[in-house]
DRENKENU-622956 format. One line per 4 residues: number of its first residue (from 0); for each residue x, y, z of N, C-alpha, C, O. Coordinates in steps of 0.1 Angstrom, whole numbers, plus 2048, in hexadecimal, padded with zeros to 3 digits. Layout:
N
NUM	X Y Z X Y Z X Y Z X Y Z | ...
// end
This chain:
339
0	749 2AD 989 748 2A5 97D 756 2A4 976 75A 298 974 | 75F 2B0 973 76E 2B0 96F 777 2A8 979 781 2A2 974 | 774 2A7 984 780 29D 98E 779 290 98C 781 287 98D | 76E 28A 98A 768 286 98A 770 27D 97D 777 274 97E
4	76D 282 973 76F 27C 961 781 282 965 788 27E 95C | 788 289 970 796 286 96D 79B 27A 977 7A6 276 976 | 795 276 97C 795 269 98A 795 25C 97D 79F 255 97B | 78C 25A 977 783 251 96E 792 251 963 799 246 964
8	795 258 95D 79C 25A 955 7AD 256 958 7B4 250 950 | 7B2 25B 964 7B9 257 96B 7BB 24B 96E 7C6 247 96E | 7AF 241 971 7B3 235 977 7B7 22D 96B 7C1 226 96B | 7AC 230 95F 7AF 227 952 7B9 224 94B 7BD 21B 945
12	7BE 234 94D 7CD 234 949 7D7 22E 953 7E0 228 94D | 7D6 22F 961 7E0 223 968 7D9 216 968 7DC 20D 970 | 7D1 214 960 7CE 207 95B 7D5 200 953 7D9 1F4 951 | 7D7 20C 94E 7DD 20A 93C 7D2 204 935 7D4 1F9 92E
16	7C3 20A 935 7B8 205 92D 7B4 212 91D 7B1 210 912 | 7B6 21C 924 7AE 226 923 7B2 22A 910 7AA 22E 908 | 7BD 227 90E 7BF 223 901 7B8 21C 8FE 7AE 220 8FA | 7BA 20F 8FD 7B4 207 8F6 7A1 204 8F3 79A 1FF 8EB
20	7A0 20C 901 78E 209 8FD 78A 216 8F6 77F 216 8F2 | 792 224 8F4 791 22B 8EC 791 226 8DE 788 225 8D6 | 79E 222 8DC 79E 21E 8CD 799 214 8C9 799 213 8BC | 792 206 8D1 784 1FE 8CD 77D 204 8CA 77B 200 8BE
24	775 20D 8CD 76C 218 8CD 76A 21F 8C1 760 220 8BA | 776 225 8BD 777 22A 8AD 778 21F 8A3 772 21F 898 | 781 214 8A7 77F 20A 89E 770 205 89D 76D 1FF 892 | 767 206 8A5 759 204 8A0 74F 20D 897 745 20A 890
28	758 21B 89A 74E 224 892 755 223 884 74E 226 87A | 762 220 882 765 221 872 762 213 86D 764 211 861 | 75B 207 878 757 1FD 86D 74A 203 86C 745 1FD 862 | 743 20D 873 734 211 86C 733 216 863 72D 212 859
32	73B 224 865 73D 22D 85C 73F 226 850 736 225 848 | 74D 221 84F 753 217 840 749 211 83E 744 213 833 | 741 205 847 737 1FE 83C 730 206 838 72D 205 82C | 728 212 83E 71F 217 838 721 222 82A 719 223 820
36	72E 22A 82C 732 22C 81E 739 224 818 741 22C 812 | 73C 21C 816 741 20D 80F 733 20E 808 732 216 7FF | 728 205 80A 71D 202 805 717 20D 7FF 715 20B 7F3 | 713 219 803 716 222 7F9 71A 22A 7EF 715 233 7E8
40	725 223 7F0 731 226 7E2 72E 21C 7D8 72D 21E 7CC | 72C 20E 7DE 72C 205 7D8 719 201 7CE 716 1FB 7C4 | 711 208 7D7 704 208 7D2 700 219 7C4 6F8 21B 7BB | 70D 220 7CB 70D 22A 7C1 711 229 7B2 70B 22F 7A9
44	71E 21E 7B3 725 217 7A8 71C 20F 7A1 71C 20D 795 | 716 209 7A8 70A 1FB 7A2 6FF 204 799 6FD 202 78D | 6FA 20E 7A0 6EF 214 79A 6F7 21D 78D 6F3 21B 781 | 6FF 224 790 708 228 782 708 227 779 708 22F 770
48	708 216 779 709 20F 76F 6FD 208 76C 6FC 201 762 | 6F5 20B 773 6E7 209 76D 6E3 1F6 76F 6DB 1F0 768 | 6EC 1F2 77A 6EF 1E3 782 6DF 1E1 786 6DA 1EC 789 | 6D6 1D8 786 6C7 1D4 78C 6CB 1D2 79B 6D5 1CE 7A0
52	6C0 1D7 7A1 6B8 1DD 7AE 6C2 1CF 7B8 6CB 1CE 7C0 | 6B8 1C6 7B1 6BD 1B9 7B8 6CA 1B3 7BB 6CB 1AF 7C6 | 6D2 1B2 7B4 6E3 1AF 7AF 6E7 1B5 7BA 6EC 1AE 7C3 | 6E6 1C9 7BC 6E7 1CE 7C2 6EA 1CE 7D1 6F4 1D2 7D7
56	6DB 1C7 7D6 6D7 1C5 7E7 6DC 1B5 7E4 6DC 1B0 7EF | 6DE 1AD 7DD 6E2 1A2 7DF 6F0 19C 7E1 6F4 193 7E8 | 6F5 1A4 7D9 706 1A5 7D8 70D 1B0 7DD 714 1AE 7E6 | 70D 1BE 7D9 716 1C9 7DF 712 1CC 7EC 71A 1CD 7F6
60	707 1CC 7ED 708 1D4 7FA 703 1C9 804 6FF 1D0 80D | 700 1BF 807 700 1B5 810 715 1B1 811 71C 1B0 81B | 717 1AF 805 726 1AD 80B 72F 1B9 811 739 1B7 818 | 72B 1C5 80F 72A 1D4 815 729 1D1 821 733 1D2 829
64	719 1CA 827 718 1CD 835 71D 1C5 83A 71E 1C8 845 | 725 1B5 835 732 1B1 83E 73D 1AF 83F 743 1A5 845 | 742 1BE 837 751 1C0 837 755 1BD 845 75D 1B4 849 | 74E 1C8 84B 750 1C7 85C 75A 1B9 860 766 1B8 864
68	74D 1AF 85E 751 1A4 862 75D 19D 85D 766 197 863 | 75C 1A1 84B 769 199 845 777 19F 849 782 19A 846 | 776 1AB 850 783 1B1 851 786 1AD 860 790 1A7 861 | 780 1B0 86B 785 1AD 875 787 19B 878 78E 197 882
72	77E 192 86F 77F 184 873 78C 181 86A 796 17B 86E | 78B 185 85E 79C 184 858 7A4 185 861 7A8 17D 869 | 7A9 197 85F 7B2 19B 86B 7B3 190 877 7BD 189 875 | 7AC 18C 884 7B0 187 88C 7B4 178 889 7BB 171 890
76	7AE 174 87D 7B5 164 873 7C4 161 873 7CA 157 877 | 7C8 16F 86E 7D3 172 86A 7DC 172 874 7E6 16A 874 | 7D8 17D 87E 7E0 184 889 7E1 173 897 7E6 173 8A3 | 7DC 168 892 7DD 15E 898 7CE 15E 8A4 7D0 15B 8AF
80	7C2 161 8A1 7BC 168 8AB 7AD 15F 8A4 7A4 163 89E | 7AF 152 8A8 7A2 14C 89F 79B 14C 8A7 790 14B 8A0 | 796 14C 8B4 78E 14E 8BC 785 159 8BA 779 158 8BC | 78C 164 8B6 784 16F 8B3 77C 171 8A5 772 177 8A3
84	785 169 89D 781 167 890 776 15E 891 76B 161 88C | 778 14F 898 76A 14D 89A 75D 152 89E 753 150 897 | 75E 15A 8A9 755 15E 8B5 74E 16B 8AD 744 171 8B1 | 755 170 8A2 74D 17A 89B 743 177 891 739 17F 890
88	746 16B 889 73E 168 880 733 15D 886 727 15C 881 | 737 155 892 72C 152 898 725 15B 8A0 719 158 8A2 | 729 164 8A6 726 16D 8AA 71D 175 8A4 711 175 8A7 | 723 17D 89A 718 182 890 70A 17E 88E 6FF 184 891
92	70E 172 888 702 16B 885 6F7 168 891 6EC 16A 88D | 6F8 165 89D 6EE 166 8A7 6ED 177 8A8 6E1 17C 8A7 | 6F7 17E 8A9 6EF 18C 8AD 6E7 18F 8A2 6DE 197 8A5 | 6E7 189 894 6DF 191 88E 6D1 18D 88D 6C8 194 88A
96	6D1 182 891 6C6 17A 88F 6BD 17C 8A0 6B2 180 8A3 | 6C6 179 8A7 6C2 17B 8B5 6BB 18B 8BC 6B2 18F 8C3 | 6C5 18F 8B5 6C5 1A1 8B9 6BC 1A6 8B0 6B0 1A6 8AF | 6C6 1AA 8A7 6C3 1B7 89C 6B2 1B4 897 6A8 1BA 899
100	6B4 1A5 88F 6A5 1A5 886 69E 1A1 890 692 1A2 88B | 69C 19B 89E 691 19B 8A6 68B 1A9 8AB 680 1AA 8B1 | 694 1B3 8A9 68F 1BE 8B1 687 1C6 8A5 67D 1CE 8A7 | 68D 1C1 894 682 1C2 893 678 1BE 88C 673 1C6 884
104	672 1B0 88E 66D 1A6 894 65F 1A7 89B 654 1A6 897 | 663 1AB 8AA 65E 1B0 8B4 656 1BD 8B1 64A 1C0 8B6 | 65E 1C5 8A8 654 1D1 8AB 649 1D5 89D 63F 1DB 89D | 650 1CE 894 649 1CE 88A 645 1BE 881 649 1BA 875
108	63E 1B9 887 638 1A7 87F 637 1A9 86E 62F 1B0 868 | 63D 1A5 86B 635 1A2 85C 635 197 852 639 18D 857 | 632 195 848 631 18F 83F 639 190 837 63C 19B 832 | 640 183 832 64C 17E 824 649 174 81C 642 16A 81C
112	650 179 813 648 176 805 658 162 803 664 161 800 | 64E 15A 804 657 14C 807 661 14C 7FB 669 143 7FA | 661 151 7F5 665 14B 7E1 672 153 7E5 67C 14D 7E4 | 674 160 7EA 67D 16D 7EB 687 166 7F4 692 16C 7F4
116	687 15B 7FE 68A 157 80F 691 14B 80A 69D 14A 80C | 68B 141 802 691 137 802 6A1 134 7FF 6A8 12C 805 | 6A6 13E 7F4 6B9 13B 7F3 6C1 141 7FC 6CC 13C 7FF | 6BC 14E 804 6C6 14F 80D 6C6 144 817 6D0 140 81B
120	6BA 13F 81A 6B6 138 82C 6BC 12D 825 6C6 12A 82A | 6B8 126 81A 6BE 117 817 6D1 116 819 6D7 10E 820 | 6D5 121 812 6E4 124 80B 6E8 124 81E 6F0 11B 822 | 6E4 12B 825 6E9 12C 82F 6EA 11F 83D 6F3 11E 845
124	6DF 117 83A 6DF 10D 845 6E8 101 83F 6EE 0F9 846 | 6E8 102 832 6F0 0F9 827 6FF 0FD 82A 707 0F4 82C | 703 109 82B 713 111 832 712 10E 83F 71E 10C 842 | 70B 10C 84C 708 10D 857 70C 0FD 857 718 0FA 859
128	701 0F3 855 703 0E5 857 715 0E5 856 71D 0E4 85F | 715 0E5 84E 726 0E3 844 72B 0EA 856 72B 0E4 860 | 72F 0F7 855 738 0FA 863 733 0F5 86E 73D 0F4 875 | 726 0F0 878 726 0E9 880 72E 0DA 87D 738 0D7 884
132	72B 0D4 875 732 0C7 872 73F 0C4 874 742 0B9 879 | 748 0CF 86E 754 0D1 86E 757 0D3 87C 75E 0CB 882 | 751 0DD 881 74F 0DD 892 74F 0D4 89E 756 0D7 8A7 | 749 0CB 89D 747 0C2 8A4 74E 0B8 89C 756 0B2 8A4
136	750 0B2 890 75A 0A8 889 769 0A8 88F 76E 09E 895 | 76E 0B4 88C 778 0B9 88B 784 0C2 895 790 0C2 896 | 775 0CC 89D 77E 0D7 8A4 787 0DC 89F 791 0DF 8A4 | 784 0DE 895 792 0E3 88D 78A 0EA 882 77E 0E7 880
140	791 0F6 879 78A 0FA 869 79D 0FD 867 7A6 104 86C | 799 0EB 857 7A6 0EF 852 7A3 0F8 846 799 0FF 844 | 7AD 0F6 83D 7B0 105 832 7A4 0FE 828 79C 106 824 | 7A2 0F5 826 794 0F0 81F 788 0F3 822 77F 0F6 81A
144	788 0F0 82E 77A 0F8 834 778 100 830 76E 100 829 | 782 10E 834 77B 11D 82B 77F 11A 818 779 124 813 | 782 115 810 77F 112 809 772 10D 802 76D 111 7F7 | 76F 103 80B 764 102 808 756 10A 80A 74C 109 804
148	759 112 814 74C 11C 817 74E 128 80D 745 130 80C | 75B 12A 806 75A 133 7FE 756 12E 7F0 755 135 7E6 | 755 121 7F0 750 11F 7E4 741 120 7E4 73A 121 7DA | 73D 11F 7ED 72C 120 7F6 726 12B 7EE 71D 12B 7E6
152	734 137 7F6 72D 145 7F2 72F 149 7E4 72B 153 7DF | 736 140 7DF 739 143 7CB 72F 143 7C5 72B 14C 7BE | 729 137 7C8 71F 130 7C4 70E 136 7C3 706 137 7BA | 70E 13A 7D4 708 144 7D6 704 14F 7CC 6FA 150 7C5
156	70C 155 7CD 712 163 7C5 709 160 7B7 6FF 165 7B3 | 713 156 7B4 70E 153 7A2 6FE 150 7A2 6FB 152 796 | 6F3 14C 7A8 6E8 149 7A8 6E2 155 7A8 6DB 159 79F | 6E6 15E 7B5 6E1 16E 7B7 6DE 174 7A8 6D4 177 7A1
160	6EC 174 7A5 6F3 17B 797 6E8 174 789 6E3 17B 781 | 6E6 16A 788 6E0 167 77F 6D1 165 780 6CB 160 778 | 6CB 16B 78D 6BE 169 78F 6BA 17A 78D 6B4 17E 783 | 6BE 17F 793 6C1 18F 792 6C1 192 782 6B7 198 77E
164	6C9 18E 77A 6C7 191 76C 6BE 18A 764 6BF 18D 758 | 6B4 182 766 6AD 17B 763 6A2 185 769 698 186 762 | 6A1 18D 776 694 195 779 699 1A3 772 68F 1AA 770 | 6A1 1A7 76F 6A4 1B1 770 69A 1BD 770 691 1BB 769
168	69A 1C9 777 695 1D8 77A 69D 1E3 770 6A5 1EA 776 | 69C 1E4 767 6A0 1F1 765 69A 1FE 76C 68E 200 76C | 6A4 206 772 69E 217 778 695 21E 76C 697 21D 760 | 68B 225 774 687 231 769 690 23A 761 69C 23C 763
172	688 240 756 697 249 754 697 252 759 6A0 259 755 | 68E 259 766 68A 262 76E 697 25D 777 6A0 265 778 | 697 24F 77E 69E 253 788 6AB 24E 787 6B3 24F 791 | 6AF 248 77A 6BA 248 775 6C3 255 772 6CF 256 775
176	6BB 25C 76F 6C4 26A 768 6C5 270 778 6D0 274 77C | 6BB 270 781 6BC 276 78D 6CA 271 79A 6D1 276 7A3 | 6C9 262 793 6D7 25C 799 6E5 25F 792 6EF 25A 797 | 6E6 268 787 6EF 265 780 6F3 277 780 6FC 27E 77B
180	6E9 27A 787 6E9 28B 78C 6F5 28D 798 700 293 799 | 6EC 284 7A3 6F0 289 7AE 6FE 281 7B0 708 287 7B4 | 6FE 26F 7AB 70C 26C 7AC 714 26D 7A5 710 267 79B | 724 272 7A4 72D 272 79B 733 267 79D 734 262 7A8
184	738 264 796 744 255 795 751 25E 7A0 755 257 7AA | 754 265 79F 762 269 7AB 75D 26B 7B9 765 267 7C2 | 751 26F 7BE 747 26D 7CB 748 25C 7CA 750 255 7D0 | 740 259 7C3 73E 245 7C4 74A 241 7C8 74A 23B 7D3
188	756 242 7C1 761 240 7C0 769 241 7CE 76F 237 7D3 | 767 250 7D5 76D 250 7E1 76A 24A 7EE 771 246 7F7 | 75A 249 7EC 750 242 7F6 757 237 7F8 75C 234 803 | 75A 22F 7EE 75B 220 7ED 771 21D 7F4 775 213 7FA
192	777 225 7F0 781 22C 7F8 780 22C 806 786 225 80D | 779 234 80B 77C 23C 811 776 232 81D 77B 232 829 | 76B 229 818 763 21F 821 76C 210 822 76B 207 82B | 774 20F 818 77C 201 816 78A 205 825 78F 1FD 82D
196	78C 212 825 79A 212 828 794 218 839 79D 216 841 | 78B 21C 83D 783 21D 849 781 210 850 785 20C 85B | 77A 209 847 778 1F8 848 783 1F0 84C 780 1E9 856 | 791 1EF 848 79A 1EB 848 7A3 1F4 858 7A9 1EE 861
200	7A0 200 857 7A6 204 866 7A1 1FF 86F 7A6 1F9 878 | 78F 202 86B 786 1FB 87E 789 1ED 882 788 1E9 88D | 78D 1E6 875 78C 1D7 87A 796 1D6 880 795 1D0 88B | 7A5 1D9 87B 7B0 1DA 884 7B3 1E3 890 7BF 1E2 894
204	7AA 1EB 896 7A9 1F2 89D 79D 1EA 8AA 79D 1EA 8B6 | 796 1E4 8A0 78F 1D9 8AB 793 1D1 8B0 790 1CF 8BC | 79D 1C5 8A6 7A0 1B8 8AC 7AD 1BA 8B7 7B1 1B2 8BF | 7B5 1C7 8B5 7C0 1CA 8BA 7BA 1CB 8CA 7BA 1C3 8D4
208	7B5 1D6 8C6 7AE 1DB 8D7 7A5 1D4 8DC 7A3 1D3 8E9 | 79B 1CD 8D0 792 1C0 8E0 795 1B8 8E6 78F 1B3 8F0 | 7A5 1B5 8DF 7AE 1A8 8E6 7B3 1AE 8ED 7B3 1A6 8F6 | 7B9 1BB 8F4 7BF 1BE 8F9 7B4 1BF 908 7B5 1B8 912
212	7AB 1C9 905 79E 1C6 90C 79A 1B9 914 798 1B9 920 | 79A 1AE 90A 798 19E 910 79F 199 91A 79B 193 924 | 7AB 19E 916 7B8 198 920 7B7 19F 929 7B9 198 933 | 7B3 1B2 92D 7B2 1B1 937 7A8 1AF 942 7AA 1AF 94E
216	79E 1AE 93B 78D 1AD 943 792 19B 94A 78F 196 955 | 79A 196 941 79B 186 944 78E 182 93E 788 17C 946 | 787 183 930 781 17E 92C 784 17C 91D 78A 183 914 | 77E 16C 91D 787 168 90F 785 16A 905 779 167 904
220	78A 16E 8F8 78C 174 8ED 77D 170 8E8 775 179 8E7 | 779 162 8E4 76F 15D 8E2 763 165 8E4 75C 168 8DB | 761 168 8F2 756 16D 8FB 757 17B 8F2 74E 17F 8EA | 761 181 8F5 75F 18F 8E9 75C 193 8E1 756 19E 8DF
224	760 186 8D8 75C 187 8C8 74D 182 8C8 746 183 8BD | 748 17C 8D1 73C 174 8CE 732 181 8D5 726 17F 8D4 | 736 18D 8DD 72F 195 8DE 72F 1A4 8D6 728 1AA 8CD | 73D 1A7 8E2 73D 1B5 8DE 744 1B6 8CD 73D 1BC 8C5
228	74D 1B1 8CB 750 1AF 8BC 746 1B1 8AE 745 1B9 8A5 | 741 1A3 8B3 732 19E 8AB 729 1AB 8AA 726 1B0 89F | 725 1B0 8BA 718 1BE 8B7 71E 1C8 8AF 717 1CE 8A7 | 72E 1CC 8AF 733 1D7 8A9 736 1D5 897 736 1DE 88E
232	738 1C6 894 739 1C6 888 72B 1C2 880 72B 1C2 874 | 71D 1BF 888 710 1BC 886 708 1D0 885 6FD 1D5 883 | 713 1D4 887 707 1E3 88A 706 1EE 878 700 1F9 876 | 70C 1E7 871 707 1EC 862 6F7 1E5 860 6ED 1EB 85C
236	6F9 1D8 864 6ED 1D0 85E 6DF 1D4 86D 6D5 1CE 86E | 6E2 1DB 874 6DE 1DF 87F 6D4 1F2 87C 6C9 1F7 87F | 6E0 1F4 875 6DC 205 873 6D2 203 868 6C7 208 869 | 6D4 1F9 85B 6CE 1F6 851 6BD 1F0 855 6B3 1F1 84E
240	6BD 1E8 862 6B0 1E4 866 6A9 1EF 86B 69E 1F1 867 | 6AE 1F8 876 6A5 1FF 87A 6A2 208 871 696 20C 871 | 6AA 20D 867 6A6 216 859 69B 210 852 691 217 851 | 69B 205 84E 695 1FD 844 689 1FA 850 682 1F1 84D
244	686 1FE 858 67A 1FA 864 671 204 867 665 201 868 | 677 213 868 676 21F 864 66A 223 85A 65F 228 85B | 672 21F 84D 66F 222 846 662 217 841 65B 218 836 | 660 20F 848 64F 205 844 65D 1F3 839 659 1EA 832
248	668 1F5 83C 668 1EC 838 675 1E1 839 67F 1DF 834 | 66D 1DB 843 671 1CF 84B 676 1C6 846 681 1C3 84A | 66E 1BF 83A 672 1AF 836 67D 1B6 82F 686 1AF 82F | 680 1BF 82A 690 1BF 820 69C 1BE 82C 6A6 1B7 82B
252	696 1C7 838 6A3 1C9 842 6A5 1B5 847 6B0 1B1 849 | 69C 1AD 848 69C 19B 84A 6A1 198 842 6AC 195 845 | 69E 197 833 6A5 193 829 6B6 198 82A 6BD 190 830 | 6BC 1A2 825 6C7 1A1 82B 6CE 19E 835 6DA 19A 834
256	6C7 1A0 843 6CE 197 84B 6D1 18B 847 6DC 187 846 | 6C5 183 844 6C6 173 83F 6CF 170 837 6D4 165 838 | 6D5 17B 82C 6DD 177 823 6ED 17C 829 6F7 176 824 | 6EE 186 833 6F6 189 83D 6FC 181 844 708 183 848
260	6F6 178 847 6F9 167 853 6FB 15F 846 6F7 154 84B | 6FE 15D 83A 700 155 835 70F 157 830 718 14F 82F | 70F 168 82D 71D 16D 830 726 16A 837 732 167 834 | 720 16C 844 728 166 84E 733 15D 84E 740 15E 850
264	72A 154 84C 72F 144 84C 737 13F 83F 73F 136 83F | 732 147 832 737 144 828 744 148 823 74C 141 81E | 743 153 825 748 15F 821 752 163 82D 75E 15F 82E | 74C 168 834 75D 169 842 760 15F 849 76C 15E 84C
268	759 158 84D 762 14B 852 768 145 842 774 145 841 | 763 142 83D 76D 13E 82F 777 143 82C 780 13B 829 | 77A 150 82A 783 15D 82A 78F 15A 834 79B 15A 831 | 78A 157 83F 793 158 84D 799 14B 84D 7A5 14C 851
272	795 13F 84B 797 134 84B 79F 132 846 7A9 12C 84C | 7A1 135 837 7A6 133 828 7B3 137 82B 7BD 130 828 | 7B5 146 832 7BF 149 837 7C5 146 843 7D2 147 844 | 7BF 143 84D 7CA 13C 859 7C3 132 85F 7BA 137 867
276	7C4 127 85E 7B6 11B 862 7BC 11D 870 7C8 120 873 | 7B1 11A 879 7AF 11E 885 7A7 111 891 79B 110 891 | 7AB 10D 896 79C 106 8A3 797 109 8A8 797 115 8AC | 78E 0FE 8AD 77F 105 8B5 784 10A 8BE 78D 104 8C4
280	77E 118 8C1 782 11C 8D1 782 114 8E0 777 112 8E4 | 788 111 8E5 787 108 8F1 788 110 8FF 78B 109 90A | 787 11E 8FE 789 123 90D 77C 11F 917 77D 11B 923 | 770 123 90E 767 123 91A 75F 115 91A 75C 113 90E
284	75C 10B 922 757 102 923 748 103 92F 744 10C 937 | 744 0F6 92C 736 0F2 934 735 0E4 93A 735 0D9 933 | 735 0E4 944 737 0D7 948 73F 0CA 942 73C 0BE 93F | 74D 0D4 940 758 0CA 938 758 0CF 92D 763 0CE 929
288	74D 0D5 921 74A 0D1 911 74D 0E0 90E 74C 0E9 917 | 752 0E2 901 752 0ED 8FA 749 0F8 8FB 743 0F5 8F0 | 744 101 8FE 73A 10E 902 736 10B 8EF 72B 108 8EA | 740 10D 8EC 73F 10F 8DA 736 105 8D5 72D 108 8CE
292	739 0F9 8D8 736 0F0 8D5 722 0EB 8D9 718 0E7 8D1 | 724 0EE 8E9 714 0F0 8F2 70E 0FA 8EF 702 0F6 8EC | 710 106 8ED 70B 112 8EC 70A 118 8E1 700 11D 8DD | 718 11B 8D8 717 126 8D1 714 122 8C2 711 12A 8B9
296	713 113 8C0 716 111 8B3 704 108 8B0 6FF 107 8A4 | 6FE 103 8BA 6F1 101 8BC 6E5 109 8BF 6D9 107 8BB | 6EC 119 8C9 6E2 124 8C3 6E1 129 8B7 6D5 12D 8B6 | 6EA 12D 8AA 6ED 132 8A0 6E3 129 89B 6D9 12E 898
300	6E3 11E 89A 6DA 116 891 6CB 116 895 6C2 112 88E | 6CA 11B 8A5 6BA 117 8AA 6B5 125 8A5 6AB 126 89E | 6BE 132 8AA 6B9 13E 8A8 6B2 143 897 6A9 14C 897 | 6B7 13D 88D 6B9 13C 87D 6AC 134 881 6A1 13A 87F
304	6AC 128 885 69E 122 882 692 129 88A 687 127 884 | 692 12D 890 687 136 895 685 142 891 67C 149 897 | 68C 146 885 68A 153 881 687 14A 873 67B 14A 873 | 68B 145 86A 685 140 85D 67B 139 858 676 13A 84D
308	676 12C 867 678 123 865 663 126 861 65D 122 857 | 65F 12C 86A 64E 135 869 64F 139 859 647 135 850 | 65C 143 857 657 146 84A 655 13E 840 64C 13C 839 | 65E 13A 841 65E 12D 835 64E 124 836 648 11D 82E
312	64C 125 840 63F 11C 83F 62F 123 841 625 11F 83B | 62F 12F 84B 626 136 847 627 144 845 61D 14C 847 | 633 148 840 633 153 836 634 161 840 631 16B 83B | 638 162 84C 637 169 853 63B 16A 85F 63D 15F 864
316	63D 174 868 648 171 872 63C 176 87F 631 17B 87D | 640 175 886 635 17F 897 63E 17F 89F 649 179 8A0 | 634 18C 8A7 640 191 8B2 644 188 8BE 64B 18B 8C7 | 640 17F 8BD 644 179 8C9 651 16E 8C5 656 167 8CD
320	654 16F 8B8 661 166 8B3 66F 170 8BA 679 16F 8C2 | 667 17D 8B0 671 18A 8B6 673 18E 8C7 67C 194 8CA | 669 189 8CF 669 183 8E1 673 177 8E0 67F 17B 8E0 | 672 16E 8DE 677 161 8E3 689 167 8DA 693 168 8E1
324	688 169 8D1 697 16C 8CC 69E 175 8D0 6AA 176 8CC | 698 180 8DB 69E 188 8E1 6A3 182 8EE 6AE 185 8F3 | 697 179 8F4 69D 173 901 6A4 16B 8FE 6AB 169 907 | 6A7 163 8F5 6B3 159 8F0 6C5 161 8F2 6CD 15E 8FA
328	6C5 16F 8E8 6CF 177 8E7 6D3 179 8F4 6DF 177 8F8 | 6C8 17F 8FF 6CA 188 909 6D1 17C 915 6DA 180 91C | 6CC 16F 915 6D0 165 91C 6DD 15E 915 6E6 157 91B | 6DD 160 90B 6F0 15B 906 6F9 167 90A 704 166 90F
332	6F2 174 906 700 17A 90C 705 17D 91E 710 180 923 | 6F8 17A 923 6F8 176 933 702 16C 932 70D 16D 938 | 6FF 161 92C 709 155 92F 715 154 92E 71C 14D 936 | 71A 15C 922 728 160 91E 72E 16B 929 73A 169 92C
336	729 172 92D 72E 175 93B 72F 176 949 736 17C 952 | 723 16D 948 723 16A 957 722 158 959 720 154 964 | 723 150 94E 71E 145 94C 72A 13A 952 727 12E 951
// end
């Protein structure tokens, strides 16, 4: 087994691979690690201050779970790398919807409450329409585009914010004083540190080494970000479903996804845009036509409608949605690499 793992180890290094898929690798665990004490720090700070339940899971820690995304689709914006910067936020958004909430979907059916569903699902296909358009219009996202989708997510924001204080929850004083026990403001404080600056390494630690990766497999940057990228920066909102599934509760782990894919689009492609406008990817094609165009930007919208489209009308999801959205996923990422 030693000559074995020294054979293996050997070749990668006269590859000259063996770096870089090492340090992909860690760049995935400090975007988990970081988002997940990120959102900890930041849910610790909220409750501190005695912030309502809602505000909370609506704003901190949903934008928590796509630091991931905003840092590594920035970064590759920036770094001239819009391919990846695309392929992650469209990406994302099918793995989450495709993947993560069908699996669980699939194993656990349940019932949602329509009134709670309606502003993420609307806010999101209303951001979606808008970037298909641009898509197919344009082939292009100029510096307006992400402007405008960050006005999406302002807007957003401010409805959350004012609907939230309009329900507001105050904690007991039972479990107020018990939160104000166990967290200190310099723990809250470092979490939120310690997860920001983790966050910031994995993503540059990602986009460096999957491009390097891409270039040598000979697969294109796109195809990366629209998989392996996508699953690694989707696996906060990933750990959070099977937790939240776990524990008997499903529709909150759907609900943030849904408001998760709105992020997406709003929020990191706007981010990314704003800073280095970028065009549609054009490597991989289909009988002449954009892959992006045929494929990637027509599943994101079918996948979203087959996961909302029941609730919104009969209040409830079944496993066989969570079937059909798994074989959707499992047949797009067949196609992206062998397609």
């Amino acid at each position: 087994m030693g000559a074995l793992f020294n054979n293996l180890n050997a070749w990668m290094e006269s590859q000259g691979m063996w770096l870089p898929i090492v340090l992909f690798v860690i760049g995935l665990v400090c975007l988990i690690k970081g988002g997940d004490w990120f959102v900890d720090g930041a849910t610790g700070l909220a409750r501190k201050f005695h912030v309502p339940e809602f505000i909370i899971g609506a704003t901190i820690v949903s934008i928590g779970t796509t630091l991931p995304e905003v840092m590594v689709s920035a970064t590759s914006a920036v770094k001239g790398i819009g391919d990846m910067a695309y392929g992650n936020a469209v990406g994302s958004v099918i793995c989450n919807t495709a993947l993560i909430s069908a699996v669980t979907i699939a194993i656990r059916p349940m019932q949602m409450k329509r009134k709670s569903f309606i502003l993420p699902v609307v806010c999101f296909f209303v951001a979606a329409v808008f970037y298909v358009f641009v898509s197919y219009a344009f082939r292009a996202f100029a510096r307006i585009t992400g402007i405008l989708l960050l006005l999406m997510f302002i807007v957003y924001m401010v409805i959350v914010l004012i609907q939230g204080f309009r329900h507001k929850e105050q904690p007991s004083a039972e479990e107020g004083a018990e939160k104000d026990k166990d967290e200190t403001f310099f723990k809250i404080l470092l979490w939120l540190i310690v997860g920001a600056v983790l966050i910031a390494l994995g993503a540059r630690l990602l986009v460096n080494n999957g491009t390097k990766i891409a270039e040598w497999l000979g697969v294109p940057d796109t195809v990366i970000a629209l998989t392996f990228v996508a699953l690694g920066t989707s696996l906060p909102e990933l750990v959070t479903a099977i937790s939240a599934l776990v524990k008997g509760h499903s529709s909150l782990s759907l609900g943030n996804i849904v408001g998760a894919n709105f992020f997406n689009l709003a929020l990191v492609s706007g981010l990314s845009i704003t800073l280095a406008p970028f065009s549609l990817p054009m490597e991989k094609q289909i009988a002449g036509l954009n892959a992006s165009l045929v494929v990637d930007l027509p599943l994101m919208l079918l996948v979203m409608l087959i996961l909302t489209l029941p609730t919104l009308l009969r209040q409830k999801l079944s496993r066989m949605q969570g079937i059909v959205l798994l074989l959707l996923y499992g047949g797009y990422v067949t196609f992206q690499f062998f397609g």
